[in-house]
C-alpha positions as CSV (number, residue, x, y, z in Angstrom):
1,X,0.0,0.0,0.0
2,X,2.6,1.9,-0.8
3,X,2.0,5.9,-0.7
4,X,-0.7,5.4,1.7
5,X,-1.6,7.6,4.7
6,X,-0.7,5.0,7.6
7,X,-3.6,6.5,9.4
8,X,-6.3,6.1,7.5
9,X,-5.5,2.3,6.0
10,X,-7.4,-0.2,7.9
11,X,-5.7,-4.0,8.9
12,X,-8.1,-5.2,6.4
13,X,-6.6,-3.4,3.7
14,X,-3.0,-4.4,4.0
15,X,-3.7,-8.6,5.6
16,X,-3.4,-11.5,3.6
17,X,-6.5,-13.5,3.0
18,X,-4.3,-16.5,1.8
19,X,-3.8,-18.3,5.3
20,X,-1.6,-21.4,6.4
21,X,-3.6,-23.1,8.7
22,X,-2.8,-26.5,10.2
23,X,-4.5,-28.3,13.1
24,X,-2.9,-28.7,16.7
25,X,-1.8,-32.5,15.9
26,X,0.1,-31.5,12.8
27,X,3.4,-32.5,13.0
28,X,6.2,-29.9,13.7
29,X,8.1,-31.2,10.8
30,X,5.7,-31.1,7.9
31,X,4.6,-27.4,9.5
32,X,8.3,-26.1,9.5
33,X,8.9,-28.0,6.2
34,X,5.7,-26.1,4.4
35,X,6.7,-22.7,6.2
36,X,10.2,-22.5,5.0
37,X,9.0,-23.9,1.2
38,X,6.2,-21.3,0.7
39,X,8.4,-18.8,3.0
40,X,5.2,-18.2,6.0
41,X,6.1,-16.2,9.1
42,X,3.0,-18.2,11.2
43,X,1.0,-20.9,10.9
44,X,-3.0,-20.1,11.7
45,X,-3.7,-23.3,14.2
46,X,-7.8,-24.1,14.0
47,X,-9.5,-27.0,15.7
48,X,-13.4,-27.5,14.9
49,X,-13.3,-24.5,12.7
50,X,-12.0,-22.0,15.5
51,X,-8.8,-20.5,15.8
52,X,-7.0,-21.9,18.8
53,X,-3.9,-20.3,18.4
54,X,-1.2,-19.1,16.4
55,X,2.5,-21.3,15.3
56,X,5.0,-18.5,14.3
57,X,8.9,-18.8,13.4
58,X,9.6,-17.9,16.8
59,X,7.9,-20.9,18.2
60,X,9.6,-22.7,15.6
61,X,13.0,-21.6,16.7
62,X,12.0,-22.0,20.7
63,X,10.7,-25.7,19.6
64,X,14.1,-26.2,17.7
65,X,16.2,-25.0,20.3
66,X,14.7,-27.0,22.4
67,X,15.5,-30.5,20.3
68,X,18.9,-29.5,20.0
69,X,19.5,-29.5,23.7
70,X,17.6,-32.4,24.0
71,X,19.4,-34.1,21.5
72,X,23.0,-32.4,22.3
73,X,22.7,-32.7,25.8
74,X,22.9,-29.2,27.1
């Protein structure tokens, strides 16, 4: 929206419509796999057609930090 005054353009001009959303069983690795291919900052997570919550690269990087010391030992 570019040239726009900030204060008058609405979050429904300037959201995307085009959602990622996954249920709360999907498994981290297909999720990370489809954000990083189709480049999505969050995942929208829905269960029974509601919106439970939200899966965003920082939860991926807290959920991969958390394998690696797992899996490294630290």
């Amino acid at each position: 929206i570019a040239g726009a005054d900030p204060t008058q353009v609405t979050v429904r001009d300037a959201m995307s419509t085009d959602v990622y959303a996954v249920s709360p069983d999907a498994s981290l690795d297909e999720v990370a796999r489809e954000m990083a291919s189709k480049k999505y900052g969050s995942a929208v997570v829905v269960q029974n057609q509601k919106v439970v919550g939200i899966f965003t690269t920082v939860d991926l990087a807290n959920a991969l930090v958390s394998l690696l010391e797992t899996r490294l030992g630290h």
